[in-house]
N, C-alpha and C positions, 0 to 999 in steps of 0.2 A: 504493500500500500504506500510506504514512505516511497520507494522508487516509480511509481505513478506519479504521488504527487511533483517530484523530482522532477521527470520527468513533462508534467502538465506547464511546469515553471520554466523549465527552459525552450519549451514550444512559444510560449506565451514574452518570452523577452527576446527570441530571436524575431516574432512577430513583431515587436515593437523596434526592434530597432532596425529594421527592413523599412519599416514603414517611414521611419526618421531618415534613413537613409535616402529615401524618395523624395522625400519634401527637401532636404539640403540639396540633392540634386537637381530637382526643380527650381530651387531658390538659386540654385549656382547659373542653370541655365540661362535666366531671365538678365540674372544679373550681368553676364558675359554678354548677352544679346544686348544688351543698355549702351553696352560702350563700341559693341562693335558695328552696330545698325545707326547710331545718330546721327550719322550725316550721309546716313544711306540714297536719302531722298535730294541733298547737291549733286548726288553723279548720275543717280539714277533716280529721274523722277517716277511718278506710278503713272500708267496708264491704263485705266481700263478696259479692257477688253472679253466682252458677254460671252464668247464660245470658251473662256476661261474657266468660266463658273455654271456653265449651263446644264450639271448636275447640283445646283443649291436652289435654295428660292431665291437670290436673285434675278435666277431667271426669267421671273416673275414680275411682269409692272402691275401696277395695282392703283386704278383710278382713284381722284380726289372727289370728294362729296361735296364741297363745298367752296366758297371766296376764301383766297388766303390773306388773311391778317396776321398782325403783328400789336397788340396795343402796347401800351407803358404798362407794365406789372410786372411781378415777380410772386411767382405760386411757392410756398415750402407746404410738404403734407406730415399728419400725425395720423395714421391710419389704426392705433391702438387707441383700448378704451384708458387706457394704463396712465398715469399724470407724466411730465416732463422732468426728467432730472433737474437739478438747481443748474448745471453746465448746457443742459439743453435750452432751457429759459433764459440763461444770461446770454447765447448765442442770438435768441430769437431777438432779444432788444437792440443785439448787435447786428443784425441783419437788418431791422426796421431804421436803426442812424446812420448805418454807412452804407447802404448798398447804391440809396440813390434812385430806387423806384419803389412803386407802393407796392406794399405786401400783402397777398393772397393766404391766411392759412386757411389751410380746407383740412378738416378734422373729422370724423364720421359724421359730428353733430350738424355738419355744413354740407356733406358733400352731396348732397342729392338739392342743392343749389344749384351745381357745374353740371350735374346730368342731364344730356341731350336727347329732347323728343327721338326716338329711335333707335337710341345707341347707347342700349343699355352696357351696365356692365358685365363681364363675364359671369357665367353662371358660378366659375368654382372662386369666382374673387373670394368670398367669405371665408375658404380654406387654405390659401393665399396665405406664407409664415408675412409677420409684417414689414417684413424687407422686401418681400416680391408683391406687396400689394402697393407699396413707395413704388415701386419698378414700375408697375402697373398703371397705375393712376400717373405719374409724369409723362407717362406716353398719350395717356385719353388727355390729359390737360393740353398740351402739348398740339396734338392732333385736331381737336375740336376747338380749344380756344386761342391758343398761342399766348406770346410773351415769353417770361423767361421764367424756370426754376431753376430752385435752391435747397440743396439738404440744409436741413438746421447746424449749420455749420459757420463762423466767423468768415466772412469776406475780409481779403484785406484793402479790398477799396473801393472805391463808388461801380458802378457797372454803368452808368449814365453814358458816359462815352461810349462803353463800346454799343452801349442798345442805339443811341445816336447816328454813330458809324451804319450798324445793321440797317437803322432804318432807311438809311438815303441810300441803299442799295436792293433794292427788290429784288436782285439773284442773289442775296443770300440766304440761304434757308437757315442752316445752324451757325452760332457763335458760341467758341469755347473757350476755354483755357487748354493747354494740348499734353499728350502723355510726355511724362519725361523719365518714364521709366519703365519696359518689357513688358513688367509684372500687372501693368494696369489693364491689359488689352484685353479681351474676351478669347480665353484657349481654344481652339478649335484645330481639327485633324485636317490633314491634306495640304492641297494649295493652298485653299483661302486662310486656312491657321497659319501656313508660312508667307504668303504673302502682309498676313495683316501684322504679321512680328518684324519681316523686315520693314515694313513702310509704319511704324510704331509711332513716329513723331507726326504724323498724318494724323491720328485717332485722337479724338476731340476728349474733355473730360468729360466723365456722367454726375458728378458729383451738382453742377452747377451749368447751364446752359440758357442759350436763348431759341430760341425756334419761331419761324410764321407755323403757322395753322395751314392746314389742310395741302400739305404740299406732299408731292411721289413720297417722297421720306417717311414721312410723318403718317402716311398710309401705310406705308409696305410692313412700318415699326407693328403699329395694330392691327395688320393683318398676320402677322410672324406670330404675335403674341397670341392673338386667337388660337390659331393652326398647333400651336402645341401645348396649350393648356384644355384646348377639344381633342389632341391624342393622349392627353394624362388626367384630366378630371375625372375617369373612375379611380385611379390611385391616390389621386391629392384628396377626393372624398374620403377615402380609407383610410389614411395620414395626412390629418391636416398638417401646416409647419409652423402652428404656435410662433414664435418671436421670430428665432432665425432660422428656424428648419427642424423640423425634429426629426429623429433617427426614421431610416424607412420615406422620409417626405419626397418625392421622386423628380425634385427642379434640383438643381444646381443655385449655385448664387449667380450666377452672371447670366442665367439662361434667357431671362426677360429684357437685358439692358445689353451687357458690352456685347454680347454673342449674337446677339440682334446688330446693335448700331453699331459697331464695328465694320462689318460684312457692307451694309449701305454706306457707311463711310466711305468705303472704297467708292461703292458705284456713282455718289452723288459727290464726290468729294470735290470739283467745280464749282459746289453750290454749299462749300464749307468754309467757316474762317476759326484761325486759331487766334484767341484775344489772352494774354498771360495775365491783361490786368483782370481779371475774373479768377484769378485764384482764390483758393478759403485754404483758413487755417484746419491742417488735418489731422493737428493731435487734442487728444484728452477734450475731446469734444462729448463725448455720451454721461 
């Protein structure tokens, strides 16, 4: 029995450190691709090209419903019934003095404010962990209304300018702040996962953006979204993902945001700008 257990112990720490092993390797990947991709895009800029990708849904266009706008706003969402940390609250005041536009919170008690005659929300929204229901709703915000969001997170500076900028350019769809680091991008297998690591300084941030409404983009985003929350909502019914996913919950973290807008990044990235004065502060914020 003692040589079982013995045994059971040393199955169980060479799983654990296989597993550590993965993650530093992964972490070392990203990191080597950080230094050696950033000025990938001075020699070699990207080109899109659609027989590239024409096993993804990119290959996919997917009509606009509607005028595209742009107002002066800034959405942040609180999709739990849960109250705000004291560091989430002191961020929100600092987003209402510095960002420089008016502030949007849509919190459950509001959000059927923003919802549009016909364009309900998804059905398994409610089993949605509440980080993929964040994912979720900036995309219907986004799409149906435009302007810009924001995690509850410090800016470090006005965003007036760059919404300014955005505005007096009608081909710009999205305004970011841009990756500046591998680790940021949405993982994906094949070409399109290698091409969107080496074109990394390309991919806009998610944390914080601006968008018009109703543009190819902003379609294809909640059309992606649909398509795979209609091939996993009988699993996410059966494991909802509580906060950030609970064991068994069948999304990924990036499956709604980067692994989405990444991939359109590529295709609409003409009709992308990167703005660095739109950065937020990214520690010790929850």
């Amino acid at each position: 029995m003692e040589l079982l257990s013995v045994a059971r112990r040393a199955k169980h720490l060479g799983f654990v450190a296989n597993k550590r092993s993965r993650r530093w390797a992964r972490k070392t990947k990203f990191e080597v691709a950080t230094v050696a991709f950033r000025d990938a895009d001075r020699f070699r800029p990207f080109v899109y090209r659609p027989d590239r990708y024409a096993d993804t849904f990119l290959s996919h266009d997917v009509r606009t419903d509607g005028d595209s706008e742009f107002p002066r706003r800034v959405f942040a969402v609180w999709t739990g019934d849960n109250e705000m940390s004291p560091n989430r609250m002191a961020n929100l005041g600092r987003i209402r003095q510095q960002i420089g536009l008016p502030l949007e919170l849509v919190t459950s008690d509001s959000l059927d404010t923003w919802l549009v005659p016909g364009h309900p929300l998804h059905g398994s929204y409610r089993d949605l962990s509440l980080i993929h229901r964040s994912d979720y709703l900036r995309g219907y915000l986004m799409h149906h209304h435009g302007g810009a969001y924001v995690d509850i997170k410090q800016p470090l500076g006005s965003w007036l300018p760059s919404y300014e900028q955005m505005a007096a350019d009608p081909d710009i769809w999205v305004t970011s702040y841009s990756s500046s680091h591998a680790n940021w991008i949405g993982k994906l297998r094949g070409r399109l996962g290698r091409d969107i690591l080496l074109h990394y300084r390309e991919m806009f941030g998610k944390s914080g953006f601006m968008m018009r409404s109703h543009t190819p983009l902003t379609a294809a985003w909640m059309a992606q979204m649909h398509h795979i929350l209609d091939e996993k909502a009988a699993q996410i019914a059966a494991q909802p993902g509580g906060v950030y996913g609970a064991e068994g919950y069948p999304l990924s973290w990036t499956d709604l945001l980067a692994r989405v807008l990444d991939p359109l990044t590529l295709k609409y990235l003409a009709h992308v700008r990167c703005d660095d004065r739109m950065l937020l502060h990214f520690e010790d914020y929850r």
